[in-house]
C-alpha positions in Angstrom: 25.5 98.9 -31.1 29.1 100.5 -31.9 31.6 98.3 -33.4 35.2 99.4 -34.5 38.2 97.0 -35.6 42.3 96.8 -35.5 44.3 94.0 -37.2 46.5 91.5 -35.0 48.8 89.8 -36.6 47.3 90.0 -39.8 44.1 89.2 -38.5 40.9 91.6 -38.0 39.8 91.5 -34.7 36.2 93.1 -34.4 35.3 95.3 -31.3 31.4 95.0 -30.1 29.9 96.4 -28.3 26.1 94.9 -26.6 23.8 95.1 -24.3 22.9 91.5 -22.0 21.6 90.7 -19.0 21.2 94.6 -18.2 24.7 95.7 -19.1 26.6 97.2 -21.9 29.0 94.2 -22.9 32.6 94.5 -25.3 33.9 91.7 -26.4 36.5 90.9 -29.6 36.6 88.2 -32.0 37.6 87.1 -34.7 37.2 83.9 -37.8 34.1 81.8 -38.3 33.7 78.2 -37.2 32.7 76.7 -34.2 32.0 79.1 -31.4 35.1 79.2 -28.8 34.7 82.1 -25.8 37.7 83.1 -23.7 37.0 84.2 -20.1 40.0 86.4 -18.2 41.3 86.9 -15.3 42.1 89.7 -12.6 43.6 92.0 -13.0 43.1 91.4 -17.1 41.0 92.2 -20.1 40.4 90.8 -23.4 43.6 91.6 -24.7 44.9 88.8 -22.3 43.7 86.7 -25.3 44.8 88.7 -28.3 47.7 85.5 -29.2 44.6 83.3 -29.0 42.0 85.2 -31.1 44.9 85.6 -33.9 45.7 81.4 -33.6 42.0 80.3 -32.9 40.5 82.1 -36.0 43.3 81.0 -38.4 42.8 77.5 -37.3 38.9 78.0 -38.2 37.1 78.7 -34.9 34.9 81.7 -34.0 36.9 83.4 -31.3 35.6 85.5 -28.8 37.2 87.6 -25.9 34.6 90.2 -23.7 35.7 92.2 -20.9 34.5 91.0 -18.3 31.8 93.0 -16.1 33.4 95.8 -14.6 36.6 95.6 -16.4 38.0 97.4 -19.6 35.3 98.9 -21.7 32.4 96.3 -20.3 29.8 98.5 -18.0 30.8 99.4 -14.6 28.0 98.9 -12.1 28.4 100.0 -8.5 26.6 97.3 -6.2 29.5 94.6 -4.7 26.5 91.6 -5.5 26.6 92.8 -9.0 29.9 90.8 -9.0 29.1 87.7 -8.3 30.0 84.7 -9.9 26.2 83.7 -11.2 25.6 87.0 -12.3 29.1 86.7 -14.7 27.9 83.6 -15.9 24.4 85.1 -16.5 26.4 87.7 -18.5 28.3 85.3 -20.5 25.1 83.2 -21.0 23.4 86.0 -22.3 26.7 86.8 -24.6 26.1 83.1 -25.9 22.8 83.4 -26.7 23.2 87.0 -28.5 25.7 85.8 -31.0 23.5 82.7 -32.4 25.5 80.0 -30.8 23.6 76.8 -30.3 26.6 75.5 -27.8 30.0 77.0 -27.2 33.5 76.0 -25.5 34.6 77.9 -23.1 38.3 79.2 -21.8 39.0 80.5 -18.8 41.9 82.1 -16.8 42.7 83.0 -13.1 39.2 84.1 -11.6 37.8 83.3 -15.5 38.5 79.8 -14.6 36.8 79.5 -11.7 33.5 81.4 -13.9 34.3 78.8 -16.5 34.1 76.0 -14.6 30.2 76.9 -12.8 29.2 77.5 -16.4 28.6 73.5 -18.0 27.3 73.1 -14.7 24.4 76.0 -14.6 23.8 75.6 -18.7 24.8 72.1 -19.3 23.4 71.7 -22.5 25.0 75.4 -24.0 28.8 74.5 -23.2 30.7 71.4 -25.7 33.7 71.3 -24.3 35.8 73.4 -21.5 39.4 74.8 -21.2 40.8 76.3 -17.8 44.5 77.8 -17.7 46.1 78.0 -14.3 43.0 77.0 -11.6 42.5 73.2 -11.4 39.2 71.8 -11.0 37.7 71.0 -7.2 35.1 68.9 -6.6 33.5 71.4 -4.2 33.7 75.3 -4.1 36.7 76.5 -2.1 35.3 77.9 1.2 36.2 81.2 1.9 36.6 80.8 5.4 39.3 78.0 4.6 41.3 80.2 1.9 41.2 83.2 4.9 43.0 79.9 7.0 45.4 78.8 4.3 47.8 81.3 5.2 48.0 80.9 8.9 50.1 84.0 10.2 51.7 85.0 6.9 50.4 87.2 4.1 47.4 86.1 2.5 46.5 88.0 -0.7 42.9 87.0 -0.1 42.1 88.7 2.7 44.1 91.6 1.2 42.0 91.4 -1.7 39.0 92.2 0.4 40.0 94.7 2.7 38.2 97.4 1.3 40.6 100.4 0.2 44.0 99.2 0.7 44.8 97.5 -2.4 43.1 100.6 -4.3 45.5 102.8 -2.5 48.9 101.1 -3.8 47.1 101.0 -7.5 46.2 104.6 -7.1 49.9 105.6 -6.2 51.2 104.5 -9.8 49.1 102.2 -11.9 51.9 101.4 -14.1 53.8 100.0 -11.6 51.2 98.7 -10.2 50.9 96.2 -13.1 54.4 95.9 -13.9 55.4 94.6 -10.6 52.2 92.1 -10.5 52.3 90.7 -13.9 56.5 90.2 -13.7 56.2 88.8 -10.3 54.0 86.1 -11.1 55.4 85.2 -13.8 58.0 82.5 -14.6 60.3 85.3 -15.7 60.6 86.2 -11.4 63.6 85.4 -9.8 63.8 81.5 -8.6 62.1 81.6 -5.3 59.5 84.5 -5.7 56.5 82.6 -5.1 57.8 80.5 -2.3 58.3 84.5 -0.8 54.8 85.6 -1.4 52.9 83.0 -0.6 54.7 81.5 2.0 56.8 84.0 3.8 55.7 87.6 3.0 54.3 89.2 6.8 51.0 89.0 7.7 51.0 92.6 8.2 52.8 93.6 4.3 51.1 95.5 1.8 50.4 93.9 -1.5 52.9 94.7 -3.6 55.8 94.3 -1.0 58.2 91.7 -1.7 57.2 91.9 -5.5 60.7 92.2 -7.3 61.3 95.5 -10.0 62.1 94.3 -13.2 64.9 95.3 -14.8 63.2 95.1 -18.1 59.6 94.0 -19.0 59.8 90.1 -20.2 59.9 88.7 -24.0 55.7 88.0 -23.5 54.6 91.7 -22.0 56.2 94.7 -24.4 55.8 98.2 -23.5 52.7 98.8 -25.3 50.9 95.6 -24.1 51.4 97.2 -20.2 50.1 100.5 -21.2 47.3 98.8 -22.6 46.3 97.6 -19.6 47.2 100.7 -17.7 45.4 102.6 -19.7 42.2 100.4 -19.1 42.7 100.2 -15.6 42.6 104.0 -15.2 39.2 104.7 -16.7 37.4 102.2 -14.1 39.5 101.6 -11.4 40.5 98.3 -9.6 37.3 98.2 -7.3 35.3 96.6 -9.9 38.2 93.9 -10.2 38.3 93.5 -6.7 34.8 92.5 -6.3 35.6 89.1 -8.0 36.8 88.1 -4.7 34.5 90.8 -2.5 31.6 88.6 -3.3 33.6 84.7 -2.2 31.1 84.9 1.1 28.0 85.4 -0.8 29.1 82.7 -3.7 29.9 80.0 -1.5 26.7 78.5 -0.6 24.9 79.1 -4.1 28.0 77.2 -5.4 28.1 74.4 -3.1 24.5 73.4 -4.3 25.9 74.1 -8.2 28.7 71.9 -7.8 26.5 69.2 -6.7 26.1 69.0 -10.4 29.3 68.3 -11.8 30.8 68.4 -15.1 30.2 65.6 -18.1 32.2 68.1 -20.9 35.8 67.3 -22.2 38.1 69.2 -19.9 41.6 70.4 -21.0 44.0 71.6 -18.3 46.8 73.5 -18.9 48.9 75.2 -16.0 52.4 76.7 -15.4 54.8 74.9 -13.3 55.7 77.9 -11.1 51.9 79.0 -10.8 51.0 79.2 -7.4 47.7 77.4 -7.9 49.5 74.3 -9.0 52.2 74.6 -6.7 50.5 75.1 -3.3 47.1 73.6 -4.6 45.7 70.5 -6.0 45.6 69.1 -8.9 44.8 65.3 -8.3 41.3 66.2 -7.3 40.3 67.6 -10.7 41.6 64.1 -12.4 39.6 62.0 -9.9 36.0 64.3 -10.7 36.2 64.8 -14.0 35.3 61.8 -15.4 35.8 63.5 -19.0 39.3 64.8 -18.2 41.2 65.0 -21.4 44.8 66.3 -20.7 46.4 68.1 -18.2 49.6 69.8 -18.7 51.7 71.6 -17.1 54.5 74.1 -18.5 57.5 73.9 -16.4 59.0 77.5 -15.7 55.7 79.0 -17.0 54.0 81.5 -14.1 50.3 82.5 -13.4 49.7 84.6 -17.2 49.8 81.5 -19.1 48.1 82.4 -22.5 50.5 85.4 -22.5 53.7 83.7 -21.4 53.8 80.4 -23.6 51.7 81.7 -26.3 52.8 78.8 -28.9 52.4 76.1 -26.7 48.7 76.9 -25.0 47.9 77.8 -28.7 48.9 74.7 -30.0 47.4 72.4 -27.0 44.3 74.7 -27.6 43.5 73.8 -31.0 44.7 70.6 -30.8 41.6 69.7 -28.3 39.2 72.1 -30.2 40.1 69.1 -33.1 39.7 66.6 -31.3 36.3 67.4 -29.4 34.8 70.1 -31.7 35.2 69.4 -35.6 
């Protein structure tokens, strides 16, 4: 199919565009070496990974970053199943498979984590190694019914997550703020205290982006252009498609519990921010007791949820450090 290109950095990216597993696929890359494919996150694209594809292909590695289903310039299908977690994975299987590559390591951030880590487990013998920024490791699938509890009588962005309409509304009433709030307020650039206030004490009864503080001025990691990228994006398929990541956590749950039985025998790499939420309020010791090929975990102290965007030298350098180490 289609393919166009821009330079990064002094480094050609290549856009494809393919059909797998039923859908018409883009994904960037960039160099030649050993396959290396980068999964995002919500709300998030490829060009979550454009510091990564630049770094990765200079250091001799075949980088690749797709949209996700449903996101950027990736098909959008209509069905909430279409969503689910195995049927990403089929997609990034089929991806895999397209490009040639006998095995592949595989990076993943936010809700591409939690896709990364089924992945060694359905196609063992396809993944060499693993990566996940920001969501640690746990040794069963998270049951929805327990994230729904987490919360108790405060805000749970969950539950808003699935409540069909309402988090479409607030993106629909200005997309750019939409993202600017999100992105700055999870960041470690968000006044001391931020996360404590939405995931601890924001009402029950809030809307989504309430208690998200305006910035001032976009942070050092997110220019102008880089938001309006996304904006942009976001506005040709919507946020539904997003949303379905989490739309589909009832339906996952029991095909994932039978997964997990499986484990994971890969090298592992974990890199997180010290004022993510999923590191703060979650677990980490878990992952290091079953993962019996843990490698490293680190964690990047005043470093929020967009990792790979935020600290760009350090998970780059971390990156290829393990990639030489485990792959060449």
């Amino acid at each position: 199919m289609k393919q166009k290109t821009e330079i990064i950095d002094r480094v050609e990216i290549t856009h494809q565009y393919q059909m797998v597993n039923g859908i018409r696929y883009h994904y960037a890359e960039a160099g030649k070496g050993p396959f290396v494919i980068m999964l995002h996150g919500f709300p998030e694209l490829w060009y979550s990974w454009r510091h990564q594809l630049v770094a990765l292909s200079k250091a001799g590695y075949h980088a690749v970053a797709p949209d996700l289903r449903g996101f950027g310039e990736s098909e959008v299908t209509e069905k909430v199943e279409d969503y689910s977690l195995i049927n990403h994975a089929k997609d990034v299987k089929a991806l895999i498979d397209h490009l040639g590559a006998k095995q592949a390591v595989i990076i993943g951030h936010d809700w591409g984590a939690n896709l990364m880590w089924i992945i060694p487990m359905l196609y063992p013998n396809t993944v060499k190694a693993v990566v996940s920024l920001s969501i640690p490791f746990y040794p069963e699938p998270r049951n929805p019914a327990h994230i729904r509890a987490w919360s108790k009588d405060k805000f749970n962005f969950f539950t808003k997550f699935e409540e069909k309409g309402a988090v479409e509304y607030e993106f629909n009433q200005d997309i750019e703020r939409f993202f600017r709030l999100f992105f700055y307020g999870l960041s470690g650039d968000a006044p001391a205290g931020t996360i404590d206030k939405l995931f601890m004490e924001k009402s029950a009864g809030a809307k989504l982006l309430d208690e998200f503080p305006e910035p001032e001025h976009l942070p050092s990691w997110l220019s102008q252009k880089d938001l309006e990228y996304y904006v942009s994006a976001h506005r040709k398929t919507g946020i539904t498609s997003a949303l379905n990541f989490y739309r589909n956590m009832d339906h996952d749950y029991p095909l994932l519990t039978e997964i997990y039985k499986k484990g994971i025998r890969q090298p592992v790499l974990f890199i997180g921010g010290g004022s993510e939420a999923a590191v703060k309020f979650g677990k980490v010791e878990p992952m290091k007791q079953s993962l019996p090929n843990l490698k490293k975990v680190v964690i990047l102290e005043s470093c929020g949820h967009w990792v790979q965007q935020e600290r760009a030298f350090e998970v780059n350098k971390l990156l290829i450090e393990f990639l030489n180490e485990e792959v060449k």
